[in-house]
C-alpha positions in Angstrom: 11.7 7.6 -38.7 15.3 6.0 -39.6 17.2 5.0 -36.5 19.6 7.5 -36.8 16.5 9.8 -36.3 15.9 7.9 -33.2 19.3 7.5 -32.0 19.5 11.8 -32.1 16.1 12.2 -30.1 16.0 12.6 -26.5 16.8 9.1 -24.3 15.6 8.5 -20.7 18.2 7.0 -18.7 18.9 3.9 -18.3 17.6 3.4 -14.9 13.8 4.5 -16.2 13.8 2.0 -19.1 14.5 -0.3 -16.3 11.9 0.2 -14.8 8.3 -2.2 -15.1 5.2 0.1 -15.0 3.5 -0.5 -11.8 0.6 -3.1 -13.0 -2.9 -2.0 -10.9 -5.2 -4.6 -9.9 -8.2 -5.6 -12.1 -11.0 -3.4 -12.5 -13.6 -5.0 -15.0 -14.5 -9.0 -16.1 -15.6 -10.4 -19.0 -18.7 -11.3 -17.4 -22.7 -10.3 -17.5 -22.6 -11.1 -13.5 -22.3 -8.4 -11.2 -18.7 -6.9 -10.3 -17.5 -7.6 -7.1 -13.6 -5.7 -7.0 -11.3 -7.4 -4.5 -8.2 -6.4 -6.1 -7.1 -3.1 -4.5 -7.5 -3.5 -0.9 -10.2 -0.9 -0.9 -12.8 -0.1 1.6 -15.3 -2.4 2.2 -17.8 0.1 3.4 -16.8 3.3 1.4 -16.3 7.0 2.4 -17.6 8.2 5.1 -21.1 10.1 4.3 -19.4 13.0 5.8 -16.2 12.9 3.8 -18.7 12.1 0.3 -20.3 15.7 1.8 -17.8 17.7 1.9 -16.0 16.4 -1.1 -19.1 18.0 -2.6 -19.1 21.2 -1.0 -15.8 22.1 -3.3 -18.4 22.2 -6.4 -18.3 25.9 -6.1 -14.6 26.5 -5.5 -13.2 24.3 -8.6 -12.1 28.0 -10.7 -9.9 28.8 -7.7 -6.6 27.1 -6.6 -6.4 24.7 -3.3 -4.5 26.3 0.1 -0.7 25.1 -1.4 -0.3 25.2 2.7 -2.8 22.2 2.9 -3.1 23.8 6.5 -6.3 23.3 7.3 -6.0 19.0 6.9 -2.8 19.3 8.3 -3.8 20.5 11.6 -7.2 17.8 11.5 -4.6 15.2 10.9 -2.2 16.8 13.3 -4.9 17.0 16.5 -6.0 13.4 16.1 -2.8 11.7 16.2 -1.4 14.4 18.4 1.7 15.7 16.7 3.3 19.1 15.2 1.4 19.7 12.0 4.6 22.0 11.0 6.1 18.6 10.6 3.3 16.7 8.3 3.4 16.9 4.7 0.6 15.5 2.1 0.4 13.8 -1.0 -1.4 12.6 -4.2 -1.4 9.6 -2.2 1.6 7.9 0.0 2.9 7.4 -3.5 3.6 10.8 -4.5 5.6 11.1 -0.9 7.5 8.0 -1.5 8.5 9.8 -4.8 9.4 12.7 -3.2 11.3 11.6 -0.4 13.8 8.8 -2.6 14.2 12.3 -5.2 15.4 14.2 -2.1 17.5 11.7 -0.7 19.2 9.3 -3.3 21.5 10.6 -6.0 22.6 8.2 -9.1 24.6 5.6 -7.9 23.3 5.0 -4.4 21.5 1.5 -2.8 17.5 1.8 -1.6 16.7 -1.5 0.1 12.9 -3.1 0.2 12.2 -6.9 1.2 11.7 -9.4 -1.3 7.8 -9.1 -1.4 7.3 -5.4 -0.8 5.3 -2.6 -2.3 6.6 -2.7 -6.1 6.7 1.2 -5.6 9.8 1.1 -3.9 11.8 -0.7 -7.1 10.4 1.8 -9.0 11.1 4.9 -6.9 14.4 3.9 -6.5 15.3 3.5 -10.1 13.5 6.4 -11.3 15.9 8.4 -8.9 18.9 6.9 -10.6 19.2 4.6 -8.3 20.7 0.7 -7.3 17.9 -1.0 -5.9 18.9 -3.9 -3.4 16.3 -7.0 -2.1 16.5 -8.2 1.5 15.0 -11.8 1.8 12.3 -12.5 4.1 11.3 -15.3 6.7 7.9 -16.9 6.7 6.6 -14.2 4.1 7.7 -11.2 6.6 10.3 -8.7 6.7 13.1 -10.2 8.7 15.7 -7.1 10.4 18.9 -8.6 10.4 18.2 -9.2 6.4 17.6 -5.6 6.0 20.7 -4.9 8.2 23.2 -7.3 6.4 22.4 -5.6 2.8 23.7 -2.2 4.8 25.9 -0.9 2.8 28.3 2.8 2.6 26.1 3.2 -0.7 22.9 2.8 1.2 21.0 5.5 1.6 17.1 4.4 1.6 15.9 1.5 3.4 11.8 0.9 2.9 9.6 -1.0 4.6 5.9 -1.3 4.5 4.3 -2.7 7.7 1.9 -4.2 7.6 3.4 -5.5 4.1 1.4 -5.9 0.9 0.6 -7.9 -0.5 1.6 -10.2 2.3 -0.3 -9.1 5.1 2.5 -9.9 7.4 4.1 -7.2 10.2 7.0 -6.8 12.6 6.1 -5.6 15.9 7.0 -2.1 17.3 10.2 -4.1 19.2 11.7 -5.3 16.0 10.7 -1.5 13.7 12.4 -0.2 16.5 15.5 -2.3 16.6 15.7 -1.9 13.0 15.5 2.1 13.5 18.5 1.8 16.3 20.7 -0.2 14.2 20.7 1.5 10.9 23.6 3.9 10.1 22.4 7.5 11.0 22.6 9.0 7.4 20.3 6.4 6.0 16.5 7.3 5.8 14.2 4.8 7.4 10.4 5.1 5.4 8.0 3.1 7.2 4.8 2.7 5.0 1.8 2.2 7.6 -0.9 2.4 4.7 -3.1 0.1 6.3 -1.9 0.7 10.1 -5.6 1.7 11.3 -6.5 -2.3 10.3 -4.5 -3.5 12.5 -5.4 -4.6 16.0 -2.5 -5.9 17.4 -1.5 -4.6 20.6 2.1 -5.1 19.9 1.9 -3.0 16.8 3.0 1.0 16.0 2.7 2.6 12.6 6.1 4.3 13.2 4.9 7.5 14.0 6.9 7.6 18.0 10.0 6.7 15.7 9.6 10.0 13.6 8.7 11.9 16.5 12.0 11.1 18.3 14.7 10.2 15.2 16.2 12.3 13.0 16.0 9.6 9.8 12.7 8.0 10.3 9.9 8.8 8.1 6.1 7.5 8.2 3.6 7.4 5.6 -0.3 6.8 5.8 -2.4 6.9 3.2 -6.5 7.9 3.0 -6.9 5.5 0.4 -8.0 2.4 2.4 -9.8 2.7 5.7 -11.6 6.0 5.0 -12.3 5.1 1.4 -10.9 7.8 -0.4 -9.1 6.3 -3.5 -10.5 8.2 -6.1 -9.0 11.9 -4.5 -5.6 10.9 -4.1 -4.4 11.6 -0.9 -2.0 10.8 1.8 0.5 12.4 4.2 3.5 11.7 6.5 5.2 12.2 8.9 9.1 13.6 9.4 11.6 15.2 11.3 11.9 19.0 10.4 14.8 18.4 8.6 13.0 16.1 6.4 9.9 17.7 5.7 11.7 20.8 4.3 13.6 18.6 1.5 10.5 16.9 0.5 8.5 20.4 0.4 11.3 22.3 -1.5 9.7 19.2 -4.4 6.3 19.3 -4.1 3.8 21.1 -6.1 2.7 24.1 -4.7 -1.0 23.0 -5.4 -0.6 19.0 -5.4 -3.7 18.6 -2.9 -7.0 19.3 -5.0 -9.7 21.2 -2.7 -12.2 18.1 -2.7 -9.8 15.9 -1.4 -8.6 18.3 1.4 -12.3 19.2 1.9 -13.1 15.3 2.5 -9.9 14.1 4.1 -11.0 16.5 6.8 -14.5 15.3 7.2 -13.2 11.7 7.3 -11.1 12.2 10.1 -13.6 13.9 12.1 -16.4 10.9 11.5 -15.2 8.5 14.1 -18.1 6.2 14.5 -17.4 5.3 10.7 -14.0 4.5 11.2 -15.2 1.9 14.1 -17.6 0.4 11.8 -15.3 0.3 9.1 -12.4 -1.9 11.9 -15.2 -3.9 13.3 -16.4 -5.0 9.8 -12.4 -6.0 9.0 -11.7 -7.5 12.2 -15.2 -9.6 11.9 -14.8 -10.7 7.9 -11.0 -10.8 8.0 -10.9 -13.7 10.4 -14.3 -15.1 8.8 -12.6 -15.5 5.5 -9.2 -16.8 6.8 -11.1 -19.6 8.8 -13.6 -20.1 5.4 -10.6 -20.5 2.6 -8.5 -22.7 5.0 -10.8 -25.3 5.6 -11.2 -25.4 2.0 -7.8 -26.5 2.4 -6.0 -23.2 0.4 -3.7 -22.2 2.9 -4.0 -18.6 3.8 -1.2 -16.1 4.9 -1.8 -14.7 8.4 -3.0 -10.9 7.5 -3.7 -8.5 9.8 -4.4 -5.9 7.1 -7.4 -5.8 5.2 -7.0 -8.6 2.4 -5.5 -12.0 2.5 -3.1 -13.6 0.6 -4.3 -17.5 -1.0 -2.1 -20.3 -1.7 -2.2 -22.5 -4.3 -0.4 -25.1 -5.5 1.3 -23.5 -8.5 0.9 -20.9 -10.5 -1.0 -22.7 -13.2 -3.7 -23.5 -10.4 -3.7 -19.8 -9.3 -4.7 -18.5 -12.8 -7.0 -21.6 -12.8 -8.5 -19.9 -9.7 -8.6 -16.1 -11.0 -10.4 -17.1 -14.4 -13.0 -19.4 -12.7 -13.6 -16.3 -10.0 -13.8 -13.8 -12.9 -16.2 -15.9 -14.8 -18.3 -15.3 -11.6 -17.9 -11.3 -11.2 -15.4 -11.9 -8.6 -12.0 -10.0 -9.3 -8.7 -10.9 -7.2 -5.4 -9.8 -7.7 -3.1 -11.9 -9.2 0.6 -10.9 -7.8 3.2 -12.6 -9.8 4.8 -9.7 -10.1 5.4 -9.8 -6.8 7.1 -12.9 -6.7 4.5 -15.0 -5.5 3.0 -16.5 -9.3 1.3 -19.6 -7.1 -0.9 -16.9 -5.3 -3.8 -14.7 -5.6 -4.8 -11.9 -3.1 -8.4 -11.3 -1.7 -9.5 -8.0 -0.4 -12.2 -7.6 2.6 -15.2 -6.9 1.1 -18.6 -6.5 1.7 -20.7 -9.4 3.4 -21.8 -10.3 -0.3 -18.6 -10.3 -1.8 -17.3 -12.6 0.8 -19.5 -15.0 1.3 -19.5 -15.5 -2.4 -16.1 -15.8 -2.9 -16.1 -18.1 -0.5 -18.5 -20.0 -2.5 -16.7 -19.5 -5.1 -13.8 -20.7 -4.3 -15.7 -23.8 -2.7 -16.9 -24.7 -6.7 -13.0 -24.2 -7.9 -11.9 -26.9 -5.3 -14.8 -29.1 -6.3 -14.2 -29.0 -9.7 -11.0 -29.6 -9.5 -11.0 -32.8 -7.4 -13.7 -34.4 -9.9 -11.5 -33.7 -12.8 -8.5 -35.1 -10.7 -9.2 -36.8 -7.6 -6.3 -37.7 -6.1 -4.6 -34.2 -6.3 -7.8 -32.8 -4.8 
C-alpha cells in the first residue's frame, strides 16, 4: 500500500489518535508460583454464591435476547437504595455510562475536566467525544474543589470526579461534593463515580446519589464490578435526573445488558450477609496492610477503598518492587500512567495474598538495604 493509498482511506479524527488505549492491570507472571492478582481492585471474596447461581440459571435462555428494559434489575437496584427506577440506567460496566453520558453531552470543541490522578477513562471519554480535556491539580493526592472550580470555564461542559479516587484511594466528604455541586455553572454535568462507595466506612461520606436525586446536572455512577464481584459480566448503572437518563438511553444499545449478568446483578443485591462479609473483610485487611507496609517504612496513601497505593522512592525502586513481587506470584499494578511512576498499587486480597505480600515486600526491603545500607 503506497501512501497515497493511505492518505485516500478513511482517518479517525484527530482527537482518537490522541488518545492512549486504556492499559488494564496485569493478569499473568512469568513465574511457576501460584498467582495471586492484586492489580484490579477486585473482590477479595468473589461473587456472591447466589449471584454465581443465577448467573447460571440464564444457561437455558442464551438463544433469546435480554429485557432491553433491564426492568427487572432496575427496580432490585431501585428498592435497595430507595429511589425511582424510571430514573436508573445500566451499563456494560460504569464505563460504558461514562461513554454514554460525555457522547450526549460534549460536542467537538468543548472542556471535560478530571483531577490530576483520576480514572484514565475520563481523558479518554472526553477525547473520543471530540473533546478538550482539562487537569485540575490536587492537594495531598485528593481532589481539591476550588481546583476543579478555577479550570471552570464557558467551554466547560463535563466535570468528572471519582470519589473515592483511584488509584489514590483518597475522598472528599459529602460537604465538599456538595459545595462542588452548588458552585458549578448549572449547564455543566457533574459525574460522580462512586465505584467503590460500598468500601467506604466513613461517616462523613455520600456516593452522590442525594445530589442526583435533588439537582438537575448531577450524575452518579456505581459499578458491580468490585464489592459484589462481578467483573467478568460487565455491569454497572447510574443514577440521573429524568432529563438525563433520556439522553443517555436515546445511545444505548437496546440489548447492552446480557441476561446472566442481569440474572446475577439481581441475586447480588439481594444476598446481604455477603456484602457484610465482603466490608468486614476490607475494613479488617485494609487497615492490616496499611499498618504492615508502613512499618516497613514504604509510606502508604490513606485509602478508604479497597487497595492501597505504595510509595517508593523513585520509579526505578517501584519497578524494582513489581519484578521482585512478580517473581513471587504476586501481581501489583504499576500506575505510571497515572502520574505516579515512583508507585505501585495493592489490591485487598485474600488473607493469603496479604500476608504474603506483606512478606514479600518485607524480602524487597531487606534486600535492598544489604545491597546498599545506607539508603535502606
Amino acid at each position: 500500500m503506497t501512501s497515497s493509498d493511505i492518505a485516500a482511506a478513511p482517518q479517525p479524527r484527530a482527537s482518537v489518535l490522541a488518545i492512549e488505549p486504556y492499559v488494564p492491570g496485569k493478569a499473568a507472571a512469568a513465574t511457576t508460583a501460584k498467582i495471586f492478582k492484586l492489580s484490579s481492585n477486585e473482590s477479595a471474596l468473589g461473587p456472591s454464591p447466589r449471584a454465581i447461581d443465577a448467573a447460571k440459571s440464564a444457561a437455558d435462555a442464551l438463544a433469546i435476547y435480554p429485557d432491553g428494559s433491564v426492568h427487572a434489575l432496575r427496580e432490585a437496584i431501585a428498592a435497595r437504595h430507595g429511589v425511582d427506577a424510571a430514573q436508573i440506567t445500566c451499563g456494560a460496566g460504569s464505563d460504558e455510562l461514562i461513554f454514554l453520558l460525555t457522547y450526549a453531552f460534549l460536542s467537538p470543541g468543548d472542556e471535560g475536566i478530571y483531577t490530576k490522578h483520576g480514572f484514565s477513562i475520563y481523558r479518554i471519554a472526553i477525547l473520543a467525544a471530540g473533546g478538550t480535556p482539562v487537569v485540575a491539580h490536587e492537594v495531598g493526592l485528593t481532589a481539591d474543589v476550588d481546583a476543579i472550580l478555577a479550570k471552570v470555564t464557558p467551554k466547560t461542559k463535563i466535570v468528572f470526579l471519582a470519589n473515592p479516587n483511584n488509584p489514590t484511594g483518597t475522598y472528599l466528604p459529602a460537604r465538599e461534593i456538595t459545595r462542588l455541586a452548588e458552585s458549578l455553572p448549572p449547564h455543566v454535568l457533574l459525574i460522580l463515580d462512586a465505584a467503590y462507595a460500598e468500601f467506604v466506612t466513613r461517616a462523613d461520606y455520600e456516593p452522590g446519589l442525594e445530589l442526583a436525586r435533588t439537582r438537575n446536572n448531577v450524575v452518579m455512577t456505581r459499578t458491580f464490578s468490585k464489592i459484589y464481584g462481578l467483573a467478568a459480566l460487565r455491569l454497572g448503572w447510574c443514577y440521573a435526573p429524568p432529563a438525563i437518563t433520556d439522553a443517555i438511553n436515546r445511545l444505548r444499545g437496546p440489548f447492552n445488558i446480557n441476561t446472566p449478568a442481569m440474572r446475577a446483578g439481581i441475586a447480588a443485591l439481594a444476598d446481604e450477609p455477603h456484602i457484610a462479609r465482603s466490608i468486614a473483610h476490607n475494613t479488617q485487611w485494609l487497615a492490616w496492610l496499611r499498618d504492615q507496609i508502613t512499618a516497613l517504612g514504604i509510606p502508604v496513601t490513606p485509602s478508604v477503598a479497597n487497595f492501597l497505593l505504595l510509595h517508593f522512592n523513585d520509579a526505578d525502586e517501584a519497578r524494582a518492587a513489581d519484578a521482585f513481587l512478580s517473581k513471587r506470584g504476586l501481581i501489583l499494578r504499576a500506575v505510571e500512567t497515572y502520574s505516579l511512576p515512583q508507585c505501585l498499587r495493592l489490591t485487598v486480597g485474600t488473607e493469603e495474598a496479604n500476608r504474603l505480600v506483606v512478606a514479600a515486600l518485607a524480602g524487597f526491603v531487606q534486600a535492598k538495604t544489604a545491597k546498599d545500607p545506607q539508603r535502606g
